[in-house]
PLY file of the C-alpha trace (Angstrom):
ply
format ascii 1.0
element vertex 109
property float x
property float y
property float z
element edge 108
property int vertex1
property int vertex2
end_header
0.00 0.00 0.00
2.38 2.58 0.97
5.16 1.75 -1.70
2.14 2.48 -4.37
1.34 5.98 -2.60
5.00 6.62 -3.05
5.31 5.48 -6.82
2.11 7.27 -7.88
3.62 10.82 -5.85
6.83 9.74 -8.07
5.06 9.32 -11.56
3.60 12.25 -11.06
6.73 14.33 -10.53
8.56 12.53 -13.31
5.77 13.36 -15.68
6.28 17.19 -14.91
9.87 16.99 -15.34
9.64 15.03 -18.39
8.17 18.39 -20.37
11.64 20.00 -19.33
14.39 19.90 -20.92
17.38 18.62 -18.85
20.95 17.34 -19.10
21.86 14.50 -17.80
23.23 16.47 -14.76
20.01 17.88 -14.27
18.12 15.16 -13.97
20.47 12.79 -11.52
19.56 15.60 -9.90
16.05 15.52 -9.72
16.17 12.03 -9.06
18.33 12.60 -6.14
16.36 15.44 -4.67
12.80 14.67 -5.26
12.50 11.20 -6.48
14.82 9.65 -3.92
13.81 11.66 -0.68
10.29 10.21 -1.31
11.28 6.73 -0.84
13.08 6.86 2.34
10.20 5.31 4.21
9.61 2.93 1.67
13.06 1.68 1.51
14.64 1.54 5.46
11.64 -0.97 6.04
13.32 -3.87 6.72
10.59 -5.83 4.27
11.35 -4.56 1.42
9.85 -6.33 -2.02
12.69 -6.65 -4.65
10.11 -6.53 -7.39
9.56 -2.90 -7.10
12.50 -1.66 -6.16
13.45 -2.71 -9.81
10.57 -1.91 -11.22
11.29 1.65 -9.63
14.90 1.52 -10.58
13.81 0.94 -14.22
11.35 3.59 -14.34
14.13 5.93 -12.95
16.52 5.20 -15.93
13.89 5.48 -18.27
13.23 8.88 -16.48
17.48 9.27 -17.53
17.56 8.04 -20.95
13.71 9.48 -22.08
12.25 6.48 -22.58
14.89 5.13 -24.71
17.18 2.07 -24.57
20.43 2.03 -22.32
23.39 3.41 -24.55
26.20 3.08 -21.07
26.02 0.46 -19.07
24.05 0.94 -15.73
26.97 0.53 -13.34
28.80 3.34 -15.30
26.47 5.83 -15.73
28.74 9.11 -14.52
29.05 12.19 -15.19
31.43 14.75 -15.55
31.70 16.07 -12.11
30.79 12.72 -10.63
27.33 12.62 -10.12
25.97 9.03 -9.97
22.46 7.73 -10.48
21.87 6.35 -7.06
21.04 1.79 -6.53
18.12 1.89 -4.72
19.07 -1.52 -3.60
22.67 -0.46 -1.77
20.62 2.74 -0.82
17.79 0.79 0.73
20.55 -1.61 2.43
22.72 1.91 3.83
19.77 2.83 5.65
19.34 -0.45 6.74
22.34 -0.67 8.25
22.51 2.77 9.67
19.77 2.24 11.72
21.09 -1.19 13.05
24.11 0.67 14.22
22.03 3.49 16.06
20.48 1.00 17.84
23.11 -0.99 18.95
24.84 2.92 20.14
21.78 3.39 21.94
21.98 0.29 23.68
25.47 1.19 24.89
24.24 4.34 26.82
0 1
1 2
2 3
3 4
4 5
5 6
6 7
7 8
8 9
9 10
10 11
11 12
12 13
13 14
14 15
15 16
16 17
17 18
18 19
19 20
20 21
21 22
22 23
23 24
24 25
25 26
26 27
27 28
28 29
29 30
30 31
31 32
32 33
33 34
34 35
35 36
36 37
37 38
38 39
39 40
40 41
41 42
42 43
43 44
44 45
45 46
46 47
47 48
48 49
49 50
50 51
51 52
52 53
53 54
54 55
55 56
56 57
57 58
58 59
59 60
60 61
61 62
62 63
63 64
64 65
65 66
66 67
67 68
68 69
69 70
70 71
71 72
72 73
73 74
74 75
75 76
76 77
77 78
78 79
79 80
80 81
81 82
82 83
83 84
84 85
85 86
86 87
87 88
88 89
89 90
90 91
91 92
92 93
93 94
94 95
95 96
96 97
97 98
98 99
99 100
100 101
101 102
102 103
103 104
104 105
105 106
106 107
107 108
């Protein structure tokens, strides 16, 4: 239920930004700041359904590439000044694993 809420909020945000015209800078961007901020709750659940987060992951890239095919590889999609298009999966893991290490500090004190 809630991971729908969240993709609906984030096809509806990629459909705005698709009548803009962005680089490729631009849009890691927008993925980065509005996309991936949305899924936060969605992802540091520690049930989290594999399906979607690549069915999410593919929409993103489609988001990248407008629809089209992949020309660069996934794993080497940079750019100039080094921004990456985030993994939701190691993202989704990171936050995992931050919040077993604030509870294990928390137990210390």
């Amino acid at each position: 239920m809630l991971i729908s809420l969240k993709k609906n909020k984030m096809y509806n945000i990629i459909v705005l930004q698709y009548n803009t015209r962005l680089t490729l800078i631009g849009k890691i961007t927008v993925i980065k700041t509005l996309l991936a901020s949305r899924l936060f709750l969605v992802l540091s659940q520690l049930a989290t359904n594999s399906k979607y987060i690549k069915l999410i992951q593919n929409d993103l890239y489609n988001f990248l590439r407008n629809g089209k095919g992949d020309k660069i590889k996934r794993s080497k999609i940079r750019c100039r000044w080094r921004f990456e298009m985030p993994n939701l999966t190691t993202f989704g893991k990171s936050f995992k694993v931050r919040w077993v290490q604030n509870y294990l500090n928390n137990g210390k004190q």
